[in-house]
N, C-alpha and C positions, 0 to 999 in steps of 0.2 A: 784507906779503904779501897782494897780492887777488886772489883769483878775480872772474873778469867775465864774462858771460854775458847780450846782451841789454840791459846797462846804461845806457841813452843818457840818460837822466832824471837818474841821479845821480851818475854817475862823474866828471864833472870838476868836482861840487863836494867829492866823496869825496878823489878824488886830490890835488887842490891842498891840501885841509886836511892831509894828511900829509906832502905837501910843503912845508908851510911850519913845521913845528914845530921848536922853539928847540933841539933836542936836536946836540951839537955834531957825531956821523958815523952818518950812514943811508943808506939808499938804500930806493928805494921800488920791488918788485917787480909788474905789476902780469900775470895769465895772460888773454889773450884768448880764453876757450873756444869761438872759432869762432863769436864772433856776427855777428849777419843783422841788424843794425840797424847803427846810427851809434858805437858803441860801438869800435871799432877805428879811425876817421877822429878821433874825439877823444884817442884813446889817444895817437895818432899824433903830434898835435899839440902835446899836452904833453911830447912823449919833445923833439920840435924844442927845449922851451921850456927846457927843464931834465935836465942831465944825470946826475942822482942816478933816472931813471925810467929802467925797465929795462923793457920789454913782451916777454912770451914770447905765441906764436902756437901755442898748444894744438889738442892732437889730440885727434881723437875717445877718446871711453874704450873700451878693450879690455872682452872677455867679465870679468866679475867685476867691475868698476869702477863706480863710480855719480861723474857727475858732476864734483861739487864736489871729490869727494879726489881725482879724479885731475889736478883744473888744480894742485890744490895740491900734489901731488905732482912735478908738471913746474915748478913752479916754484921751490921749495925750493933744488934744486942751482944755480939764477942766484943765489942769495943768498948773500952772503961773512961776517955778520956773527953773532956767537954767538948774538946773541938774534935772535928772529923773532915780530914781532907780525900775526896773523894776521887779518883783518877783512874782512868783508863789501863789499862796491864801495858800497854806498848808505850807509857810513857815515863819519862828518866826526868830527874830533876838532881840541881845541881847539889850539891851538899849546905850551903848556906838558905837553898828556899824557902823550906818551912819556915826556919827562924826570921825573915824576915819577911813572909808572908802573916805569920802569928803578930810581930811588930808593925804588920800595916793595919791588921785587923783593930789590931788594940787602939794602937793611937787615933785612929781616925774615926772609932767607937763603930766599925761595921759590922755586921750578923752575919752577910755572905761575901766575899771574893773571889771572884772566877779570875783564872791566871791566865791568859793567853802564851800559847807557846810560839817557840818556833820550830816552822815545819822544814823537816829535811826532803830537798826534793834531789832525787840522783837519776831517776829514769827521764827521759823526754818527756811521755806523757802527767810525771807527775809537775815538773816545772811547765806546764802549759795550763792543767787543768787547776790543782788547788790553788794559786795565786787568785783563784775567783773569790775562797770563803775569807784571806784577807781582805780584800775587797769588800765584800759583804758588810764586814765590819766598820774598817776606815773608813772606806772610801761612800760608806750611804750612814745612817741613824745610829750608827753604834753609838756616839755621842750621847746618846739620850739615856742609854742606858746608867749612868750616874747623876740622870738627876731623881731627887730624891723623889719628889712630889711626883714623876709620872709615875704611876702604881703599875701600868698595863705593861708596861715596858720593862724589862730586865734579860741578860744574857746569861746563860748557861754554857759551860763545856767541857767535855771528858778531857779537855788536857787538865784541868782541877779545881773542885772549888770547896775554899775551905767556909766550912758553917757550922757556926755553933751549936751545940747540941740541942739547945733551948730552942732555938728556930727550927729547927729540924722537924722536933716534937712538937711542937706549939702546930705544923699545918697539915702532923697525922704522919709525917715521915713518906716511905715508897710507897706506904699503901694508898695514897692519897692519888700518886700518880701510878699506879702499877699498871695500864694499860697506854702511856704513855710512847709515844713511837719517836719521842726528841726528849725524851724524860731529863735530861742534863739544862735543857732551856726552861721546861715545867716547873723544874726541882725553882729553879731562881726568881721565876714569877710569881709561883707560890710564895715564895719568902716575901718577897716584894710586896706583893699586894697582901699580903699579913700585916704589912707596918713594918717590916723591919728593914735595916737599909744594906740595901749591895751595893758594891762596886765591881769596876770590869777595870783588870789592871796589866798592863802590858809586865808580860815577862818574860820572854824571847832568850834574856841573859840570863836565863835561869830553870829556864823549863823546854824540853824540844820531842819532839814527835816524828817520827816517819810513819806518816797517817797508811799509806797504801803504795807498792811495789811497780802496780802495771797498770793499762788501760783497764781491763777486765774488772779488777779487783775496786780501782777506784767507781767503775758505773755499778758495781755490785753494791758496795757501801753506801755509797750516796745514796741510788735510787731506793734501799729499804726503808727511808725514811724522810726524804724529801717530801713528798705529799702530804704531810700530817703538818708543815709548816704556814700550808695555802687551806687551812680549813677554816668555815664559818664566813660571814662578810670580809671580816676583816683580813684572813687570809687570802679569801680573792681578789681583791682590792690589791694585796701583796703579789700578789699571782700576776697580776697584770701590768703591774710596775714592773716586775720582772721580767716578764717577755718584754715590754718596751724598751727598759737597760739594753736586754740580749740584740735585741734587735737595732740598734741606735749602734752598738759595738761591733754590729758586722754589717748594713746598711755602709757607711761611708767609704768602708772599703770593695765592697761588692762594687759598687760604683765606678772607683779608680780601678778594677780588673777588668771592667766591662768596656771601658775606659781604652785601656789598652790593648783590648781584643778588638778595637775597632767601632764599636757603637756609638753612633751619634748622642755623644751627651752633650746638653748645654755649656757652655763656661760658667756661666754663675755658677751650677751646682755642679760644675768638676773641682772650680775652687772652693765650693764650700766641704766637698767631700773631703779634700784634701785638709781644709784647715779643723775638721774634726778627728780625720784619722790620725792626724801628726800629734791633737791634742789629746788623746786618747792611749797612742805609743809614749809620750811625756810624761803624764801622771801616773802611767802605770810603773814608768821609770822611775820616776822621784817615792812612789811609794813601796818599789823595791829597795832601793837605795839608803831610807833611811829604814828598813827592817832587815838589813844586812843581805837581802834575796837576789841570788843572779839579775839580770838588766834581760838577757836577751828573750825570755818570754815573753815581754811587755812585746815583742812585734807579733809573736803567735796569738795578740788579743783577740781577733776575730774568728780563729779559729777554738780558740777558750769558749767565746760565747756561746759557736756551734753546737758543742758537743754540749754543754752546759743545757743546752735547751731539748737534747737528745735523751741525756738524763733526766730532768722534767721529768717530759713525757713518760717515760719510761717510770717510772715512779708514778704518776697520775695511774698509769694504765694497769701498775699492779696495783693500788690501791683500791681504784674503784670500777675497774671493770674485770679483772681477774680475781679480786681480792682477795689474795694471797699475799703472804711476804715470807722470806724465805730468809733466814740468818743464819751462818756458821748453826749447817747442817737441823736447824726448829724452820716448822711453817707456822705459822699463825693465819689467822683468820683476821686478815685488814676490818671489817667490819665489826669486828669488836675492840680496835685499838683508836686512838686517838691522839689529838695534838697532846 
C-alpha cells in the first residue's frame, strides 16, 4: 500500500522493488494523490507491465483530512489481502522482505511490524543531518517500544509497517487518524493501545530509503511535522529533553573552540569538555559502524545538533504561530491537524 504524491524520482524504482518480491500472493496497491509531475504517466506504465499493480486516482482531502491518510484511506478498500504492508513511494525493499517480514509476523504472533531501513545518505548535508532520527531511536527509548505491556508507547514508519487487517479495522483504520501530522507513529499507537502487540524490528539488510537530496529539502520535510511530536504534556516534557540532548551535543564542543580561540576556561571544565566530546564522536562512531553508516559524520555531531534545533524551531513556528503547513504543493491549516 503506497501513497504517491509528486514521486517521479522514485516511484518506479519503489514500485518494481515490491513487484518483484518472492513472496507467493500480493498485490501491490499503489494511490495517485493527484500528482502534477510524471508520477501518474509512470504509474501508468507499470499497471500495462504487470498485473498484480492496482493504481487508484485519489481525491482531494475533505475538511479534517490531512494528506497522506486520506490516499491511504482510499486505498485500503482496493486491497483484498489480510495483511497490508504500508510504505512510503521512495522506498525499495529487497525481494525476500515481505516473505520474511510475514514469517516474523507469524511466528512471533504480532499485529503490527514497523521495519526500520536503511538510509542512503550521498550528499554532505544528508550524512550530517539524518544520522540524528537513528539516534532518536537507538540511541534514547526506542527500546521500549517492544515492550508489550507499555501501551503509550509504540513506533511507526513510512519505511513499512506491516499490519494486519483486523488490527487495522478493529481502531477505525485512517479515519481514526486522518488529521494526523506523524499519522505512521499514530497508526502504531493506536494498534498498541488497542491491545494488540507491535514490534520495531531492524531491517537495514532488506529495506533502504533515500529520505531527502539536499539541505533545503531535508528542513522542508522535517520541519512539516516535527511539532505535532512535542504536543500535550507529555510532548513537552519530550520537547525539553530534546533541546537538552541538542544542547549537551554542542555545549562541550563550543567549549574546546572557545577554548582555542583563546578564552580563559578553567581545566576542570576544559577536560571535562573534552572527555564528553571525544564520548559523543565515539558512540556516534560505534553506532554508525554496526548500521553499516560512514564514521565521519559522527565529528560533524555538533553541528547535527545545530541545525537539528533550527529545524525545531522552524516547525514550532509554522505550527503555531503561522499555522500553516505546506507539503508537496497542499497547505493545511496546522490548527486543525494533530499528533
Amino acid at each position: 500500500m503506497i501513497p504517491a504524491r509528486n514521486e517521479e524520482v522514485e516511484i518506479e524504482r519503489a514500485v518494481r522493488s515490491h513487484l518483484a518480491q518472492d513472496y507467493p500472493d500480493f498485490e501491490v496497491v499503489v494511490v495517485d494523490d493527484r500528482s502534477t509531475d510524471g508520477t501518474g504517466a509512470i504509474l501508468e506504465g507499470l499497471r500495462r507491465e504487470d498485473s498484480r499493480l492496482k493504481v487508484v486516482a485519489g481525491r482531494e482531502p475533505p475538511p479534517g483530512w490531512l494528506g497522506k491518510p486520506h490516499a491511504l484511506a482510499q486505498g485500503v478498500p482496493e486491497a483484498s489481502g489480510s495483511l497490508l504492508l504500508i510504505a512510503d513511494a521512495d522506498v525499495r525493499y529487497h525481494p525476500a522482505a515481505l516473505r520474511e517480514a510475514v514469517a516474523v509476523l507469524e511466528s512471533r504472533g504480532v499485529d503490527l511490524a514497523t521495519l526500520l531501513a536503511h538510509f542512503e545518505m550521498r550528499s554532505f548535508w544528508e550524512n550530517v543531518l539524518l544520522p540524528y532520527v537513528t539516534i532518536s531511536v537507538y540511541g534514547s527509548l526506542g527500546f521500549l517500544a517492544n515492550l508489550p505491556r507499555l501501551r503509550a508507547f509504540a513506533i511507526g514508519a513510512g519505511t513499512g509497517m506491516l499490519v494486519r487487517r483486523s488490527a487495522y479495522e478493529a481502531i477505525g483504520g485512517h479515519a481514526a487518524i486522518r488529521n494526523s501530522g506523524v499519522d505512521d507513529v499514530r497508526l502504531a499507537m493506536a494498534v498498541k493501545r488497542a491491545g494488540f502487540r507491535c514490534l520495531l524490528l531492524r531491517a537495514e539488510d532488506r529495506v533502504a530509503v533515500r529520505m531527502y537530496r539536499s539541505l533545503r529539502s531535508i528542513c522542508d520535510g522535517l520541519a512539516k511535522s516535527l511539532a505535532f511530536a512535542f504536543s500535550g504534556p507529555t510532548g513537552l516534557l519530550f520537547l525539553l529533553l530534546t533541546f537538552f540532548y541538542l544542547a549537551i551535543s554542542i555545549a562541550p564542543f563550543a567549549v574546546l573552540l572557545a577554548a582555542l580561540f583563546g578564552a580563559p576556561v578553567p581545566s576542570p571544565d576544559l577536560a571535562l569538555a573534552a572527555f564528553l566530546a571525544t564520548a559523543l564522536v565515539l558512540l556516534r562512531g560505534v553506532l554508525a559502524a554496526i548500521l553499516g553508516d560512514s564514521l565521519w559524520p559522527a565529528l560533524t555531531h555538533p553541528l547535527m545538533a545545530a541545525v537539528w534545533a533550527g529545524i525545531i524551531w522552524r516547525s514550532l513556528f509554522q505550527r503555531f504561530i503561522r499555522k500553516r503547513l505546506t507539503w508537496r504543493g497542499r497547505e493545511y491549516d496546522a490548527r486543525r491537524a494533530r499528533f
